[in-house]
Steps between C-alpha positions, in 0.01 A plus 500: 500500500841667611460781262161568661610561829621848432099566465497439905612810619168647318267201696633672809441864357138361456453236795161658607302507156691134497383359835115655447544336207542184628292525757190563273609187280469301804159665596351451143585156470340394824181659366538335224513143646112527635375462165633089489372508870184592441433302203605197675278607779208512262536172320487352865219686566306352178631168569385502858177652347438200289581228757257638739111409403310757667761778414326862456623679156473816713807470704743346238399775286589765772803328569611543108398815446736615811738312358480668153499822661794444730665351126388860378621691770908353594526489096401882491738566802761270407509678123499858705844372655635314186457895353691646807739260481589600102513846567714498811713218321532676118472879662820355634685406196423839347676662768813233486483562102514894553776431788709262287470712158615797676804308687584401121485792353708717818772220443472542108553870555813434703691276259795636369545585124684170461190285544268703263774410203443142622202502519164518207248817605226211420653247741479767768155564414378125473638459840356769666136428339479145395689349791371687773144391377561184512671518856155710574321167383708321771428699843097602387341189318782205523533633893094479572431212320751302705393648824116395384643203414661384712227653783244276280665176525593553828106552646391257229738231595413528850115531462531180309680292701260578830236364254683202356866422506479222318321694252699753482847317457296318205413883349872605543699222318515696134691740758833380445477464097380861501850639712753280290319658185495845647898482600560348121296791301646776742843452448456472091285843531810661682714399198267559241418778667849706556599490087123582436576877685854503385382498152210738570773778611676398106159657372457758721895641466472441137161662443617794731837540299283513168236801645824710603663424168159551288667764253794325463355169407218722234799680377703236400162289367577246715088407616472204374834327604423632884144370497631124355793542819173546736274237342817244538555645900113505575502099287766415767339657804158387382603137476676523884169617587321198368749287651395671817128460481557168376632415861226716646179344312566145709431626836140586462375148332762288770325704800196417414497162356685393892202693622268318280692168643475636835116528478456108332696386788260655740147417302645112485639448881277749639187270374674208574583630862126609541325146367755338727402729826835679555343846434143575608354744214512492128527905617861424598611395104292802376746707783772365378446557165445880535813507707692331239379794263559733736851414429475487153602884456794479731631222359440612125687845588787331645605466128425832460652602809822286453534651124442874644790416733757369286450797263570724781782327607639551167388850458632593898850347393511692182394812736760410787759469243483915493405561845834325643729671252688793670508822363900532388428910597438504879398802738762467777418834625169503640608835649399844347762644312487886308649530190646842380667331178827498524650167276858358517632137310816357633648222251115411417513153283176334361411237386117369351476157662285334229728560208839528676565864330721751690321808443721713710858478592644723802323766437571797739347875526300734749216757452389759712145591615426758221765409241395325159676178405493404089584144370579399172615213291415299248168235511612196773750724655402451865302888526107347581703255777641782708151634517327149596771520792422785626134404522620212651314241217854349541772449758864588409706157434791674632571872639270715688235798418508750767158692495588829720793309636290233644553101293179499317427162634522658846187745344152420568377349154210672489567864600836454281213448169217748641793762475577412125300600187579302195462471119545228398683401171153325367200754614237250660178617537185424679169441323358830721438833421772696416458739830515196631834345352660855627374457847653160546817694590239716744188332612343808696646747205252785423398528149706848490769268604445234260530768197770656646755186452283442169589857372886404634489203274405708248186278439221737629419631148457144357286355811256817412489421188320157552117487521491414950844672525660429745171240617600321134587144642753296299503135381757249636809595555427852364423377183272773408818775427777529376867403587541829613224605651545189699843615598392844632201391692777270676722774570193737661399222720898469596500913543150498673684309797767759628722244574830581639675259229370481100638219307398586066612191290496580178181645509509759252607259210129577335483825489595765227813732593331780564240331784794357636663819544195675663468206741869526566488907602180384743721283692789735532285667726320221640811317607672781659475311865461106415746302347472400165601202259445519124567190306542627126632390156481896429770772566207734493320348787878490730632800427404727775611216775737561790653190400456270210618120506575307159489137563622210288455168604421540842796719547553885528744619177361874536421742834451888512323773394381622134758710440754288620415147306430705148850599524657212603508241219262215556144348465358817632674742229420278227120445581455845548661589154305210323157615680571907410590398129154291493314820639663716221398243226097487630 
């Protein structure tokens, strides 16, 4: 239960829905105990009836009929509370499912970029949906079916013994049979139940991983071989889920065969108690009975209840695995800081933790507010990494990034990233509109606005093009598109910010030469006062930046302007030679 204790700090979040809760449970049960009263009371009455010879019908037939209308009216009353007490109780665990989902998903959204290569996208999601419904199963129905429980027995146990206590330490002996077998089944559910959810994430990661991959796997006629991989992953997971249920199935039949026990044992000693005198009415067996069924429930969920547990014990530990890991990127400047954009890397060295590469090695240079900085080099050179720095995805191994001459780690996090538009090297997205998509970089953006940067992209004439324009929503991922139409839409939504800093990585790659230069002339005059980084394999794209950077290896073998690097012999010179004889030949 160790791994459920984190769930406490929600009980106390909650304490008053908890404690009228509780208090109703306690309420409804003691209505509900009048119903064995008043039956006993009536079989007394009849047996008093026929003892006496010159009885009158009249008043033992008043006598039941108040009876049966008391029985009527606590049942009524007591099932009035019972409903209370579920929606107080579950109400509850809707909020502490909404709470906890939420507290997942913040701490998902904090996670550095390290733990998303770790990690499966359906692993996350089976976490956040499967797990934290079964922990919701724990604090609504596994939490009020203990408290009624436990409430039950309690009032039962001590309406029976001021009855008979002889009688009712004969009713209780299956007790003990019933808690060995409960401890026994619980802790082979926990087991049975952990590599049951493990292997339900397998699924969900692999059926995820498939649906992204969809025209990948149709293009390469691979259908058939991908559904045999799931019907071999579902075989496995289905057959830990029988295991599971296997466990589960013997709770129901054990509770109620002990009850069944429990109820022999009273019929036998209860009559033999009664023929011998020790207990005054055959009324007092017939009491006894119904309280023994009045615990049949409880004592049949406790199975239940005990297998709801042990599932969210396994499901809260998978869940607290996340929750405890700290984010490797942390704000340590609460403070409010303004960025104007100036960038500086002294000796900056990198390295990816999970595959040991050194992506960067002492890499120095400055930019001005205003001034355009180009970066070249071949494919795994290091260029993408100098922009993830500067967004802060990752933390220098060694060195320092100055951001206006302040350490970057000594910049609030989050007004360091508000004042940065990006394209990214892969254009992600959203399955939205595509005015939409734009005015992720702008929430309150004005449509004027929102064409604006879209006209900037050069994108505006293929967005009116579509049937909804610019309302035309896309599939996943921007499926819907094309490469680069995806890229420009990327790069409005980056424009429509105004942020002080724009990072482009290679986002131009899709486009034809002549797009690229019109987008390229838009942001000569849209850069003029933020400071600009353009990650290219083209000397088209860098050629009209204050500085340009060729990198090789992590390292800096080339640093100046155009005119200075196609006249100095190098990687520069050549690529630009290679890339105008190419745009001769087309």
């Amino acid at each position: 239960m160790k791994e459920l204790h984190y769930l406490n700090k929600y009980f106390v979040k909650y304490k008053y829905s908890f404690l009228i809760g509780i208090i109703t449970t306690i309420v409804a049960q003691i209505f509900s105990l009048f119903t064995p009263k008043l039956i006993s009371k009536s079989f007394k009455a009849i047996e008093e009836f026929s003892r006496e010879a010159n009885a009158n019908p009249a008043i033992i037939q008043k006598e039941l009929i108040h009876n049966i209308l008391l029985i009527i009216a606590t049942t009524i009353i007591a099932g009035f509370l019972t409903f209370l007490m579920r929606q107080t109780l579950i109400v509850m665990s809707r909020h502490i499912e909404f709470d906890l989902k939420n507290e997942v998903f913040r701490q998902y959204e904090n996670l550095s970029q390290n733990f998303y290569k770790q990690n499966r996208t359906g692993d996350l999601m089976n976490r956040i949906s499967e797990d934290v419904g079964k922990v919701r199963m724990y604090v609504g129905p596994a939490v009020m079916y203990t408290i009624n429980t436990f409430i039950r027995f309690t009032i039962v146990i001590v309406y029976m013994y001021n009855v008979s206590p002889r009688l009712t330490l004969y009713a209780l002996l299956p007790l003990p049979f019933l808690s060995y077998a409960i401890f026994k089944l619980s802790s082979e559910i926990n087991i049975r139940s952990t590599i049951f959810q493990q292997y339900l994430s397998k699924v969900s990661s692999f059926t995820q991983e498939v649906f992204s991959g969809i025209r990948v796997i149709k293009a390469y006629s691979l259908e058939n071989q991908y559904q045999n991989n799931l019907i071999n992953l579902s075989e496995e997971s289905k057959t830990k889920s029988l295991h599971l249920a296997k466990v589960q199935s013997l709770f129901g039949p054990l509770m109620l065969a002990l009850i069944g026990v429990s109820n022999l044992v009273v019929i036998y000693f209860g009559g033999m108690m009664y023929i011998n005198g020790s207990i005054e009415s055959i009324g007092t067996i017939a009491e006894f009975i119904l309280y023994i069924n009045m615990l049949t429930w409880p004592v049949a969920s406790l199975g239940w209840v005990s297998s709801m547990v042990q599932e969210a014990e396994a499901s809260q530990k998978r869940i607290n695995e996340f929750l405890k890991i700290q984010p490797d990127i942390q704000n340590s400047h609460p403070e409010k800081s303004i960025i104007n954009g100036s960038i500086e890397f002294k000796n900056v060295s990198f390295v990816y933790d999970d595959t040991n590469i050194k992506a960067l090695d002492k890499v120095s240079f400055s930019i001005k507010k205003g001034e355009t900085l180009a970066i070249l080099g071949k494919t795994g050179a290091g260029k993408s990494s100098v922009l993830s720095l500067i967004s802060r995805l990752y933390d220098v191994t060694d060195g320092e990034i100055l951001i206006d001459g302040i350490s970057i780690k000594n910049t609030n996090l989050y007004d360091l990233r508000n004042s940065i538009g990006i394209v990214p090297q892969d254009a992600f997205l959203f399955s939205d509109s595509i005015k939409n998509n734009i005015k992720f970089g702008k929430e309150n953006a004005t449509n004027s606005e929102v064409e604006d940067a879209a006209k900037k992209a050069v994108v505006h004439d293929n967005i009116i093009q579509f049937n909804k324009e610019y309302e035309t929503v896309l599939g996943e991922r921007g499926i819907t598109i094309s490469g680069g139409q995806k890229q420009r839409v990327s790069i409005a939504r980056a424009l429509i910010k105004e942020a002080p800093i724009l990072l482009l990585d290679d986002c131009l790659s899709a486009v034809d030469t002549e797009t690229e230069e019109a987008i390229l002339n838009n942001l000569l005059s849209y850069c003029k006062d933020k400071t600009t980084i353009l990650v290219s394999h083209r000397v088209s794209s860098a050629k009209n930046a204050d500085i340009i950077l060729i990198i090789k290896q992590g390292k800096i073998i080339q640093q100046g302007s155009h005119n200075q690097l196609i006249n100095e012999k190098g990687y520069y010179s050549e690529l630009y030679l290679k890339q105008l004889s190419e745009k001769e030949l087309s």
